[in-house]
Backbone as a ProteinNet text record, in pm:
[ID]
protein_1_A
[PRIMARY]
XXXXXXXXXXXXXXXXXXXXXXXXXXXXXXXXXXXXXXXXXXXXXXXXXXXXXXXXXXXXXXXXXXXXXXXXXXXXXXXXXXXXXXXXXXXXXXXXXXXXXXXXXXXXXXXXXXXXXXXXXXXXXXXXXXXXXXXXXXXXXXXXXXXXXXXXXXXXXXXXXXXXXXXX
[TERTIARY]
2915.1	2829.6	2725.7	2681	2599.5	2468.3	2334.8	2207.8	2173.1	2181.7	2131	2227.2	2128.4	2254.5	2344.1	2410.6	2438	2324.6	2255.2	2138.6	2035.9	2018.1	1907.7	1965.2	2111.9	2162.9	2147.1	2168.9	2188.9	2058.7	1931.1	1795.7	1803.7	1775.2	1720.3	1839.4	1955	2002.4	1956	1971.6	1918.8	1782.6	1706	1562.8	1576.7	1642.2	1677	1704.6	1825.8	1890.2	1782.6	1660.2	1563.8	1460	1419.4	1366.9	1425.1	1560.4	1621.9	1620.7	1667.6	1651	1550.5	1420	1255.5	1179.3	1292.5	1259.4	1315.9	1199.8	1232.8	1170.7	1249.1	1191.6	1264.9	1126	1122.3	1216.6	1302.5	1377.9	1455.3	1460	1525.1	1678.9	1770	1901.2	1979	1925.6	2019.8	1992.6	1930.9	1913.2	1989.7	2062	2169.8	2066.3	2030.7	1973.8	2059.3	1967.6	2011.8	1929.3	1928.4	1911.4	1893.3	1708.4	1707.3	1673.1	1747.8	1745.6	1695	1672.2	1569.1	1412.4	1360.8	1264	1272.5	1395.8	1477.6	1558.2	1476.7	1545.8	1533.2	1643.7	1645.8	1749.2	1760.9	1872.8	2007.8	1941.4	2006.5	1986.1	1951.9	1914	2036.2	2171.6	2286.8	2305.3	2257.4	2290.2	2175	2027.8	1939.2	1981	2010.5	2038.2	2104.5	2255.9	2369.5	2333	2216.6	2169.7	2060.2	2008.3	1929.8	1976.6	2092.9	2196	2195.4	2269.7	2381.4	2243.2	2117.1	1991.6	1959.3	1991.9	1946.6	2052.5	2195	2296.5	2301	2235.9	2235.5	2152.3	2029	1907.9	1963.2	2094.2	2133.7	2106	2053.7	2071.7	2193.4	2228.3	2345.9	2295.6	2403.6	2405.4	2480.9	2418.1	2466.4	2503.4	2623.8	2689.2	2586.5	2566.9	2478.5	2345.6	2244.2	2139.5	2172.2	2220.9	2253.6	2319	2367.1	2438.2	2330.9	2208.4	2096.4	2013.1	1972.4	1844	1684.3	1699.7	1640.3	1636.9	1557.2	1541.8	1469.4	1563.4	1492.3	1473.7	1349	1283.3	1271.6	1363.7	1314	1255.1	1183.7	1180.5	1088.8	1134.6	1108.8	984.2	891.3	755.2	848.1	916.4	976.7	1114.1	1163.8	1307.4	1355.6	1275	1299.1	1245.1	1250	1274.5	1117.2	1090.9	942.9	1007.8	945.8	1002.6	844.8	884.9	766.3	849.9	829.5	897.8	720.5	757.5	689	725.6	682.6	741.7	642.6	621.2	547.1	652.7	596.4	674.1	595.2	696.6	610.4	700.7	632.2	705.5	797.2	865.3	939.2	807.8	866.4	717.3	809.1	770.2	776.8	666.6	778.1	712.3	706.9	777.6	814.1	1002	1033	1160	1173.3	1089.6	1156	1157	1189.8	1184.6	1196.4	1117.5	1146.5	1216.6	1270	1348.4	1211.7	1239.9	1167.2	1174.3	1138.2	1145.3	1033.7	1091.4	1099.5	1086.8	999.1	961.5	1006.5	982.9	974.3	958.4	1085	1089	1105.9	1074.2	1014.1	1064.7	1168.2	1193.4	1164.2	1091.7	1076.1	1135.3	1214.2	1230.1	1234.9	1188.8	1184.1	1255.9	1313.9	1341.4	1279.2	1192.8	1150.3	1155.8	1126.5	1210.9	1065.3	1062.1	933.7	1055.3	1027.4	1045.3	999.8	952.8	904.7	1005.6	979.5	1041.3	951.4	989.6	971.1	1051.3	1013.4	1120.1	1051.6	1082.8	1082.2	1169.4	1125.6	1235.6	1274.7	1444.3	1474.8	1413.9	1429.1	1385.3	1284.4	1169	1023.1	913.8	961	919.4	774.3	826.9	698.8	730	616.1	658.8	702.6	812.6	849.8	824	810.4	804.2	785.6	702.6	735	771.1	775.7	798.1	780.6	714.8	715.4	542.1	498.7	594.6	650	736.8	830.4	867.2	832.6	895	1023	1074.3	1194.4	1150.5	1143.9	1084.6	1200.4	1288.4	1369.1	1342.8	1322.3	1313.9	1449.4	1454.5	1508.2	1418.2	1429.8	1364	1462.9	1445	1515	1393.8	1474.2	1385	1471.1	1385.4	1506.2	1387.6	1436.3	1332.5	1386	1334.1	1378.6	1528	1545.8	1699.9	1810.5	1783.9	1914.8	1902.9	1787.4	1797.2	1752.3	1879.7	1802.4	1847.2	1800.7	1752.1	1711.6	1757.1	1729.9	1731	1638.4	1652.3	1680.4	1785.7	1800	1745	1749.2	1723.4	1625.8	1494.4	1366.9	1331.1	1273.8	1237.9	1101.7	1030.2	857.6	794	675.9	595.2	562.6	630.7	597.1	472.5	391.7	245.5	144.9	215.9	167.1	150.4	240.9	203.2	175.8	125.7	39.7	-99.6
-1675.8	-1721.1	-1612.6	-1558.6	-1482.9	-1564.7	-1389.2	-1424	-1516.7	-1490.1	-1545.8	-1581.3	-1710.8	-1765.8	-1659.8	-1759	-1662.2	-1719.2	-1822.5	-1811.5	-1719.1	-1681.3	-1570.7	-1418.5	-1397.8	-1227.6	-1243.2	-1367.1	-1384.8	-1327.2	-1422.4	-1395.3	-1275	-1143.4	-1048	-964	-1028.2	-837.6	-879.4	-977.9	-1006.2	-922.8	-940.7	-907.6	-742.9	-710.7	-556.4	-505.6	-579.2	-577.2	-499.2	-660.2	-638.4	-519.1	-457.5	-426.3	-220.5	-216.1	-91.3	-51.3	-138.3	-131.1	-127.6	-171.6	-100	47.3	93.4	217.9	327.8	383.5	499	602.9	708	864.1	917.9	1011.6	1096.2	1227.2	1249.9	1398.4	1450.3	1602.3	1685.1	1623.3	1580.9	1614	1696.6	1852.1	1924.2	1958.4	1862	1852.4	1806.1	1823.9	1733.5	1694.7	1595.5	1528.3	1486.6	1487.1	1452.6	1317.5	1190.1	1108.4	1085.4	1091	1137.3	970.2	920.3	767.7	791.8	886.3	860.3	737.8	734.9	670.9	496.4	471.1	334.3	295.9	152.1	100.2	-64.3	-118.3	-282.7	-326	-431.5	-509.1	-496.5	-536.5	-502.6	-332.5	-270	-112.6	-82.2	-89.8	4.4	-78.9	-184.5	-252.4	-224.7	-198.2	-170.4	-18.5	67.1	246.2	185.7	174.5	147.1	126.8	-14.7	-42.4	42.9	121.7	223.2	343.7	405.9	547.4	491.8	332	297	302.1	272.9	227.6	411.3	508.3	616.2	714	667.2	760.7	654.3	540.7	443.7	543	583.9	672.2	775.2	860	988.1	1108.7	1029.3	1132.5	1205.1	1328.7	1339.8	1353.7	1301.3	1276.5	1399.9	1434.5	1525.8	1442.9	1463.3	1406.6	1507.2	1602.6	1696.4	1771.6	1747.2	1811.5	1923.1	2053	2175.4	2196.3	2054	2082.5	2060.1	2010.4	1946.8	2082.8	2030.7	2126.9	2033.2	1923.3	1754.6	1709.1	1622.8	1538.2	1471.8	1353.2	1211.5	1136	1100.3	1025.2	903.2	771.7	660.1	596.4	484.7	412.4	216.7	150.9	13.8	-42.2	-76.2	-142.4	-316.1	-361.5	-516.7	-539.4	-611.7	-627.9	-785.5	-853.9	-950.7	-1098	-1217.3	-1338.4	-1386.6	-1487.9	-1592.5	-1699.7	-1815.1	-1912.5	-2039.9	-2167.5	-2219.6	-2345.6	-2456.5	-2586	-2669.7	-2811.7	-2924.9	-3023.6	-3177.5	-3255.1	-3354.9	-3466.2	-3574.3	-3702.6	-3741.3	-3861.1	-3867.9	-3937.4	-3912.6	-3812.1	-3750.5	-3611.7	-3670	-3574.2	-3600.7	-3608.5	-3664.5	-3751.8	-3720.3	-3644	-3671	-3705.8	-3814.2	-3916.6	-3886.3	-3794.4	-3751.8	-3808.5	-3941.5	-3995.2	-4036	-4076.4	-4111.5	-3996.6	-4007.2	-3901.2	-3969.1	-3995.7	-4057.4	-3918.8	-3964.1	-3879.6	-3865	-3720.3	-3723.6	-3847.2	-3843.8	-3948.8	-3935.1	-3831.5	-3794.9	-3860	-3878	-3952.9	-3823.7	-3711	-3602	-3476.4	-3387.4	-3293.8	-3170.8	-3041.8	-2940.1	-2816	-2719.9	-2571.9	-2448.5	-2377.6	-2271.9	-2132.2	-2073.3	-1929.7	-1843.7	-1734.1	-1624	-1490.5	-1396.9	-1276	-1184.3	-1086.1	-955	-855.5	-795.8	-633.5	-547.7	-399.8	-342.6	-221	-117.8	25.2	138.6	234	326	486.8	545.9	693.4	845.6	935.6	1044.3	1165.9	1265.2	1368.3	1496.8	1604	1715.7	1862.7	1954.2	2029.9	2078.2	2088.1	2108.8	2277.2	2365.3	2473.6	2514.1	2496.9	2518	2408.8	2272	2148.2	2084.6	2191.6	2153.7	1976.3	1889.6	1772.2	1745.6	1672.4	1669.4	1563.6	1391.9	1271.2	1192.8	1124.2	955	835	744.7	600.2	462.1	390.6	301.4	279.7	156.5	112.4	-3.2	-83.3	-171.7	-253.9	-400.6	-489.3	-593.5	-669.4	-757	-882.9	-1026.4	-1116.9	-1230.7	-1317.7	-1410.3	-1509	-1665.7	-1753.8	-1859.5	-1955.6	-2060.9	-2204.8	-2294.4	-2398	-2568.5	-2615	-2745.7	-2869.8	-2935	-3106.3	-3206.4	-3318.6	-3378.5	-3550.1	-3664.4	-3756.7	-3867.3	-3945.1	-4051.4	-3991.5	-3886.3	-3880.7	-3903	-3936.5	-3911.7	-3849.2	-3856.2	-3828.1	-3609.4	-3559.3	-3408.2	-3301.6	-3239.6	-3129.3	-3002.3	-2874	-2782.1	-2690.7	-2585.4	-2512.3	-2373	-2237.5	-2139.8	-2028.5	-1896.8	-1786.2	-1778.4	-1839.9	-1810.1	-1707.2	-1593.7	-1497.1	-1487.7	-1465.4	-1492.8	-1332.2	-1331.5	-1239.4	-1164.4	-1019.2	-936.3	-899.1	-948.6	-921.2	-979.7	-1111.5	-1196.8	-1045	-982.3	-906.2	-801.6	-735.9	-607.9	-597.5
1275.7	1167.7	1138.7	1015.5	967.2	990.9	1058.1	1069.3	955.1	796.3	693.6	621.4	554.3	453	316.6	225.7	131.5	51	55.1	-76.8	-46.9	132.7	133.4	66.1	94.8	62.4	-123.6	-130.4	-288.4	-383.8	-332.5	-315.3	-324.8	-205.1	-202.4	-254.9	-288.1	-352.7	-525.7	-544.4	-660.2	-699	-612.8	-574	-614.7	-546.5	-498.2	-637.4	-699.5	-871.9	-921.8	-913.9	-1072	-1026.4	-896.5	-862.7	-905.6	-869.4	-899.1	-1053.7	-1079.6	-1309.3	-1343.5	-1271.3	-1321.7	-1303.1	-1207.4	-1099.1	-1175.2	-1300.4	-1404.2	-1343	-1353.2	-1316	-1416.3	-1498.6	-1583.6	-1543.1	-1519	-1507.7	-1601.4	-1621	-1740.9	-1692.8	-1814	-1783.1	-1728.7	-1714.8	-1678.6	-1521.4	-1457.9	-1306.4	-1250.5	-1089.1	-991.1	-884.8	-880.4	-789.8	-677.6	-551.4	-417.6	-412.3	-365.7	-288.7	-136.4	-162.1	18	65.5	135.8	189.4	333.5	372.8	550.3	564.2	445.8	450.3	378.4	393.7	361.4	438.2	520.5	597.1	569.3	667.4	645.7	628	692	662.8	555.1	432.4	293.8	247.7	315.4	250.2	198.2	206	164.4	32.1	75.7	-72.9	-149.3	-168.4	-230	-257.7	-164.1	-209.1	-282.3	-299.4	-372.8	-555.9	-547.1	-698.4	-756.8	-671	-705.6	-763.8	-711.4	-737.1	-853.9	-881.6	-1019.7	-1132	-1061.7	-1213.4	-1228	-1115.7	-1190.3	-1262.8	-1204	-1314	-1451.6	-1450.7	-1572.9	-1693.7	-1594.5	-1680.5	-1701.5	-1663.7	-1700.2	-1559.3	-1462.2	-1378.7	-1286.3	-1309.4	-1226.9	-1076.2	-984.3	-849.3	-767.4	-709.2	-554.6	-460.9	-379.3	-245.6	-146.9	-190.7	-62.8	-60.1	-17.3	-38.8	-61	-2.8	-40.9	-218.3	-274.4	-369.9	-470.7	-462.8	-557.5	-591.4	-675.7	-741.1	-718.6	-746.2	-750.5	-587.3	-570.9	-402.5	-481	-463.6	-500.1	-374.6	-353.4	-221.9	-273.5	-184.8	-238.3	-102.9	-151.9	-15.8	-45.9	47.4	29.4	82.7	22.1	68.3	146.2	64.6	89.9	48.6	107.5	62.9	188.3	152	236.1	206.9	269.3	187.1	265.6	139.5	176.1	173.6	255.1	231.9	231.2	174.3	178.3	174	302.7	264.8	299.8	222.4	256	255.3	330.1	358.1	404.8	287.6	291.1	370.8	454.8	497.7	656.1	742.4	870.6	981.9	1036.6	1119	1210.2	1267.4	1426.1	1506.8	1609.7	1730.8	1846.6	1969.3	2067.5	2158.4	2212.3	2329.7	2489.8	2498.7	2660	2641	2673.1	2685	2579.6	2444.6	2339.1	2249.1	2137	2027.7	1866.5	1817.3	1692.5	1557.5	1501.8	1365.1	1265.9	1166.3	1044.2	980.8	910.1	831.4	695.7	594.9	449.5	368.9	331.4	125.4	20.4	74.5	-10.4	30.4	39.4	84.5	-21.5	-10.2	-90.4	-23	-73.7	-41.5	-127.3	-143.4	-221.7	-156.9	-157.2	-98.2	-240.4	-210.1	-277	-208	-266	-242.4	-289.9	-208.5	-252.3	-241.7	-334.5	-304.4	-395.3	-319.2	-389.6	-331.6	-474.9	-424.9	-481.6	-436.5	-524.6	-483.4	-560.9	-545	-663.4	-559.2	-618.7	-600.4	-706.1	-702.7	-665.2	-653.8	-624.1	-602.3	-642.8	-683.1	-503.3	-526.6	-395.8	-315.1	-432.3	-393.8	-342.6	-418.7	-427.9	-413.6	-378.2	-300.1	-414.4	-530.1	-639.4	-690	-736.8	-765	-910.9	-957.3	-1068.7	-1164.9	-1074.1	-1105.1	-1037.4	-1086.1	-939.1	-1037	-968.1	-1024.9	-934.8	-950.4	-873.2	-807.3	-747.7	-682.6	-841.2	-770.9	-855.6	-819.3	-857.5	-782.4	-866.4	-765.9	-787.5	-701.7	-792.3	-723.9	-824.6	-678.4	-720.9	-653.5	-715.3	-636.2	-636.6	-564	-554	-540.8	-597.1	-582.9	-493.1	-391.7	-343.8	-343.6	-419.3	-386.5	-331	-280	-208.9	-204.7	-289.9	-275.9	-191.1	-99.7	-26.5	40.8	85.9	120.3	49.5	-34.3	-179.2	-288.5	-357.4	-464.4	-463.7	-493.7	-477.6	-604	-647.7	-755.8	-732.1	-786.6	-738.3	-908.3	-855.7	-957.3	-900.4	-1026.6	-905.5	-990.7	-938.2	-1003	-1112.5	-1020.3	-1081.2	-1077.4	-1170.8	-1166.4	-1180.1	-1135.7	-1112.2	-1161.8	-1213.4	-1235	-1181.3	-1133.8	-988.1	-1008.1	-1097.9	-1070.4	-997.1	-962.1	-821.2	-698.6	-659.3	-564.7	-579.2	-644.2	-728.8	-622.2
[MASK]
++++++++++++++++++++++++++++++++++++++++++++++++++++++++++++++++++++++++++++++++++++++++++++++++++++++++++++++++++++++++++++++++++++++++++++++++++++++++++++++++++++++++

């Protein structure tokens, strides 16, 4: 069984998505950029590099397989890329007694998770280590919403996209 669900991977690559397609760097076209990923780590990182490469050959940048082959060093790296979660639950709690144990017992239960993702990057010429551009930071903020009333009745809403200016 996987550490996390698929609504958490869902969450943060999503996260990761909106977060890579905001992540503009100004560079001349006729540059080959390298992608330096040492300072990107985490869980989901291959999947965050991955949507990052695709949002900057989207912008026109050409890509190097090898630092030696670049003119460009693009430095990216992740402030967040990982899930919040916020539940509540009006009713009366689990109770332990020593030998007894009473059950939850829910009027109204409440899940919020979010996925976040922040990344920023900059460039520099490979030769002469002069700076060319930055961008970022940038965020990607996806939520999920679960309700659940009296134990039957439940509703959910998905792929909320929230104002990444909450975490600014």
């Amino acid at each position: 069984m996987p550490g996390r669900t698929a609504t958490e991977q869902l969450l943060i690559s999503a996260a990761a998505d909106d977060a890579a397609a905001a992540l503009r760097l100004d560079l001349p076209d006729e540059r080959k950029a390298f992608v330096d990923t040492s300072n990107f780590e985490g869980i989901d990182a291959k999947y965050a590099i991955s949507a990052i490469k695709e949002a900057l050959l989207k912008q026109g940048v050409r890509l190097a397989d090898a630092r030696a082959e670049a003119d460009t060093i693009i430095e990216i790296r992740s402030g967040a890329l990982s899930i919040d979660q916020t539940e509540t639950m009006y009713g009366i709690p689990a109770t332990d007694f020593g030998a007894v144990k009473s059950p939850e017992a829910p009027l109204f239960n409440s899940r919020f998770q979010q996925g976040i993702a922040k990344f920023a990057a900059f460039a520099y010429d490979a030769e002469t280590g002069e700076f060319l551009a930055s961008a970022g930071p940038v965020y990607g903020v996806v939520g999920r919403e679960g309700n659940q009333l009296f134990s039957t009745f439940v509703w959910e809403k998905r792929d909320i996209r929230t104002d990444p200016g909450d975490w600014r």
